[in-house]
N, C-alpha and C positions, 0 to 999 in steps of 0.2 A: 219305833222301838229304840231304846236307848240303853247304851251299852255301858256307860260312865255311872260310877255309883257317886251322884252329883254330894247327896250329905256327907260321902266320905271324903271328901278335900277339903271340907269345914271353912270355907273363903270367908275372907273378913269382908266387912263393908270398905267399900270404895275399892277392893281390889279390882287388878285388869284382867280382863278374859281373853283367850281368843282362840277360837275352834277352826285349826286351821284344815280343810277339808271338810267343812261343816255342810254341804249339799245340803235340803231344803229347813235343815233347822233343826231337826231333832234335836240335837244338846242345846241348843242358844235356848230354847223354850224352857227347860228344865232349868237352866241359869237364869231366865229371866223372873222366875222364883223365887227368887234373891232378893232381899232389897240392895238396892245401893252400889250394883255392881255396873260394872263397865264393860260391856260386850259386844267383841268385835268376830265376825264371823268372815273368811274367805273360801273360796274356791273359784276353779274355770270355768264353771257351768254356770252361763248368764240367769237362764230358765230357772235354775234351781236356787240360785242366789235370788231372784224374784221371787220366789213363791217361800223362800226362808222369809224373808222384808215382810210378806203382807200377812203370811202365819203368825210374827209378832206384835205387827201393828193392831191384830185380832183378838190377840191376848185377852179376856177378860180378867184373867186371876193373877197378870204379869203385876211384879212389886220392881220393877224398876223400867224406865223409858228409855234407859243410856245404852241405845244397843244402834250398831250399824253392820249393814254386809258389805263387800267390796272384789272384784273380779282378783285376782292375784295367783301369780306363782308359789307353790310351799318353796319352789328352790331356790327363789330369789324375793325375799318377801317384803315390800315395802314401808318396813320397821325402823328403828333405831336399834341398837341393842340392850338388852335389859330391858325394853321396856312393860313384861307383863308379869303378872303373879303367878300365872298359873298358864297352862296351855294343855289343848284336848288335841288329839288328832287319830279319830276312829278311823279301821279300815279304809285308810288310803296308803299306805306306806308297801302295799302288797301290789297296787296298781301303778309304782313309779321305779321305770328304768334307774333314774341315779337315786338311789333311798337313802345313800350317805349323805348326799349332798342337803338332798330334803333333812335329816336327823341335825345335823350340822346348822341350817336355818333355826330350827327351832330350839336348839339347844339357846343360838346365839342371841333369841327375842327375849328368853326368859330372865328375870331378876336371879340373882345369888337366892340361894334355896328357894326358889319357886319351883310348884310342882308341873313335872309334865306326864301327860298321862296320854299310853301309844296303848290302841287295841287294834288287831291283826287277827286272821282266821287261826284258828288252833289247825295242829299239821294235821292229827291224824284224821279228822273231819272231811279237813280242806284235802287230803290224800286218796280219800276213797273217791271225791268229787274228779279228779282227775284221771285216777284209773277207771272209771266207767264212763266219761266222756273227754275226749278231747276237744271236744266242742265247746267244752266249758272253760277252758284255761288257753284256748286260742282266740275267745271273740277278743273283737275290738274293744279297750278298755277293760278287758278283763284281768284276771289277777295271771302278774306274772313270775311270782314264786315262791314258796311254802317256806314258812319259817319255823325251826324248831323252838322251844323255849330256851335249851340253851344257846343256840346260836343268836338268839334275841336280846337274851342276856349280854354276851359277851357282847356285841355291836354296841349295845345302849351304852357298856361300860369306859367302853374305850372316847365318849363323848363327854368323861365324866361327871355323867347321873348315878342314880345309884336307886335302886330298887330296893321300896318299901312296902311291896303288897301288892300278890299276883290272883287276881281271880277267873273264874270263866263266865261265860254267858248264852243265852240262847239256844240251849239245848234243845228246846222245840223245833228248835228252826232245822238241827241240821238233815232230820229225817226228810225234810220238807226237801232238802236242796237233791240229798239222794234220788228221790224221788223225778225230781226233774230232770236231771241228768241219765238217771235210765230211761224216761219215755221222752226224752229228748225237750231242750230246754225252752226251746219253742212251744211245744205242745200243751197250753194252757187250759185243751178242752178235756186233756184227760181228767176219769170223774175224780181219780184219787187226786192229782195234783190242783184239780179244780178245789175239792170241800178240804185239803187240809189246810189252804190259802184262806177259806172263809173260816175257817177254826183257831186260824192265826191272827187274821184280823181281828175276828170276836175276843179275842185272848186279851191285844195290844187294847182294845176300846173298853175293855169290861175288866179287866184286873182280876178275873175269880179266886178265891181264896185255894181253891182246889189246886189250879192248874200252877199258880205261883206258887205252892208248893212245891208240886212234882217239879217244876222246873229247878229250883233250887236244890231237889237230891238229886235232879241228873247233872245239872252242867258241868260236877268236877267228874263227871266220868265222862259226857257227852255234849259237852258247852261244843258251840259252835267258835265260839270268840274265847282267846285269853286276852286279859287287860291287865298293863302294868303301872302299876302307882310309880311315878319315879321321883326323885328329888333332885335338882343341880346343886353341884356342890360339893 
């Protein structure tokens, strides 16, 4: 499922990419779309960096080959600085104790007005998830704190980006998380959290004209995800 509105960053050829928290690949797929671009994907998840690798190397409809993964920290990130056009970094910034530190890395890889684009769980979603499970915001790795939009604002700013365009996403989804949280997050055999999981993935593989509608007249009221377009500079 991809949370990045990839056409709306309009990348030039031969720009630099790099999807930091990029876990098995989601967005590196939708950029490797692109001709001519330069895509660089990290996280700490060996597994997941593997199975990002051989998801691209799969590509049948991939328009460019210039792509690598690599094991790294977002808070210390093995870069130069300036050195990329643009930078992604979906829902991870929700699961890192120093989040300034990590903002501050990526502020610091990107070129002078290159875009950097942060997506984080939207509060009041991610609030109800919390108040009917604790379970859900104490596992291991799991998210450990709720961001408003304007306290997201104000952090991004003080990093001097500057926000051009806020959308939501995944409205589907967050009924789905509800759900698991109240029959508890383990419980994969319940029927409902069972068929609405296979109603998700039908969705994600089939695209229906139907369902990608309703999603886009719920998510400004019921997106599970905000995503912000930002700019340095």
């Amino acid at each position: 499922m991809v949370t990045v509105d990839i056409p709306e960053l309009k990348l030039q050829p031969q720009s630099v990419v790099l999807d930091a928290g990029c876990g098995t690949g989601r967005h590196l797929r939708e950029l490797a779309r692109i001709p001519q671009l330069k895509i660089i994907g990290i996280d700490t998840n060996e597994k997941e960096l593997n199975d990002a690798y051989l998801s691209l190397q799969e590509m049948s409809d991939a328009a460019t080959n210039d792509f690598s993964v690599m094991k790294a920290d977002i808070n210390k990130m093995p870069f130069a600085d300036e050195s990329f056009d643009c930078v992604i970094c979906s829902e991870v910034l929700e699961h890192i104790p120093q989040h300034h530190d990590a903002l501050q890395e990526l502020v610091r890889v990107l070129k002078p007005q290159g875009k950097l684009i942060i997506s984080v769980p939207r509060y009041y979603p991610e609030r109800i998830c919390w108040l009917i499970s604790p379970a859900y915001h104490n596992a291991e790795g799991g998210h450990i704190r709720i961001y408003t939009k304007k306290s997201l604002r104000k952090m991004l700013m003080k990093h001097g980006i500057k926000c051009w365009k806020i959308n939501y996403k995944h409205a589907l989804h967050a009924p789905y998380w509800w759900l698991k949280c109240l029959v508890g997050l383990k419980n994969e055999e319940n029927w409902l959290v069972r068929n609405y999981k296979k109603f998700l993935e039908w969705d994600i593989m089939h695209k229906p004209f139907f369902t990608r509608m309703l999603e886009e007249l719920l998510n400004p009221v019921l997106g599970k995800s905000i995503v912000l377009y930002l700019k340095k500079g």
